[in-house]
N, C-alpha and C positions, 0 to 999 in steps of 0.2 A: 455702474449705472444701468440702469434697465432699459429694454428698447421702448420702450413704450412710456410714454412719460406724463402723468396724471399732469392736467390743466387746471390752475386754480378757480375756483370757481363762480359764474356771474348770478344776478339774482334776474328775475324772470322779465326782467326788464332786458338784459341784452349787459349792462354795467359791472362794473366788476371793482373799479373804487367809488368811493365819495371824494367829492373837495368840502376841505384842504388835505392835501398832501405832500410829499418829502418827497424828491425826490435829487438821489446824489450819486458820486461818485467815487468810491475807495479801491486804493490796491491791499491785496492781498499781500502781510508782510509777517517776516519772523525778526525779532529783535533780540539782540545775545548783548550781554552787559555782563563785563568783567570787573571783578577787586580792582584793578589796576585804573578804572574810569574808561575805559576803553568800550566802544557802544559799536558794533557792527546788524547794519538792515539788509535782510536779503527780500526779495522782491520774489516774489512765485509768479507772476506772472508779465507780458511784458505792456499789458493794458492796463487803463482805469476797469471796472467792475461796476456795477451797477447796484443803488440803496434805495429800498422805499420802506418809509414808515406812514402806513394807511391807519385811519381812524373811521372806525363805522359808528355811525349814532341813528338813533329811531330803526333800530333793527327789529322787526318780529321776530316770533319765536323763532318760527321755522325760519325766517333767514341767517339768524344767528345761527342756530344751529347746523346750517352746512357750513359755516366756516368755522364751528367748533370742531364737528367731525370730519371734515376734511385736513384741519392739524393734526388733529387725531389718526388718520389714516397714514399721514407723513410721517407719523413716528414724531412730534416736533420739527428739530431741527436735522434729524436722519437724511430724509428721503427729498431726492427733486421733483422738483415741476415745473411748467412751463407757467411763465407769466409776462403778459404783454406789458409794457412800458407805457401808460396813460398818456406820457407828455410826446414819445415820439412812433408810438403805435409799433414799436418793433417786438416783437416776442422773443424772449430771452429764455431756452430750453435748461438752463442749467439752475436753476433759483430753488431758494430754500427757506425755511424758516429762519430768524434770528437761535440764537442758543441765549432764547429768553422766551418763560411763559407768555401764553395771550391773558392783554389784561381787561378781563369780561366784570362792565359792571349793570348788572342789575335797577335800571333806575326807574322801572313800572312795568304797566302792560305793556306790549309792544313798543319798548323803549329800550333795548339793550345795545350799550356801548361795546364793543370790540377797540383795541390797539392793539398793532403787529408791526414788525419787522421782516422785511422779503429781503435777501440780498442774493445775490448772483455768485456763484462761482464756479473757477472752472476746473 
């Protein structure tokens, strides 16, 4: 991880989600399943994790556009950034894309829909 860690980014309002939003909490797990029925979970870490899944709507151009090209700069789901927690104002330095495309829909002028997935890990 880098020292310096790209901030996801707000629109010129100071904002950074819209409502509605998701927001949860998962552990990070590896699951091994044997012939025998035999199911062993290992836990990576010894906390919950932090989940948002944001929906942007009536996005202009140019706002969509930095959170295209800000994925973009992530690599996807590669690279961290810091993203603050809407519901309890904490920022979380470790967060990431989903390892799922953004899904950008075109619905007029200054009307584009954004969905994403932010999860945290450590």
């Amino acid at each position: 991880m880098e020292a310096d860690v790209s901030v996801f980014p707000a629109y010129a309002t100071g904002l950074y989600v819209q409502h509605p939003f998701i927001s949860e909490r998962h552990f990070d797990v590896t699951m091994a399943s044997h012939d025998s029925g035999q199911c062993y979970v290992y836990r990576h870490n010894s906390g919950a994790l932090a989940k948002w899944d944001l929906s942007f709507e009536g996005l202009t151009g140019d706002e969509a556009n930095v959170l295209i090209v800000f994925h973009s700069d992530m690599r996807g789901a590669w690279d961290y950034f810091s993203f603050t927690d809407p519901d309890t104002a904490v920022t979380h330095t470790t967060c990431r894309f989903a390892a799922k495309p953004l899904a950008i829909t075109y619905a007029g002028p200054n009307d584009t829909r954004i969905q994403m997935t932010i999860e945290e890990f450590r």
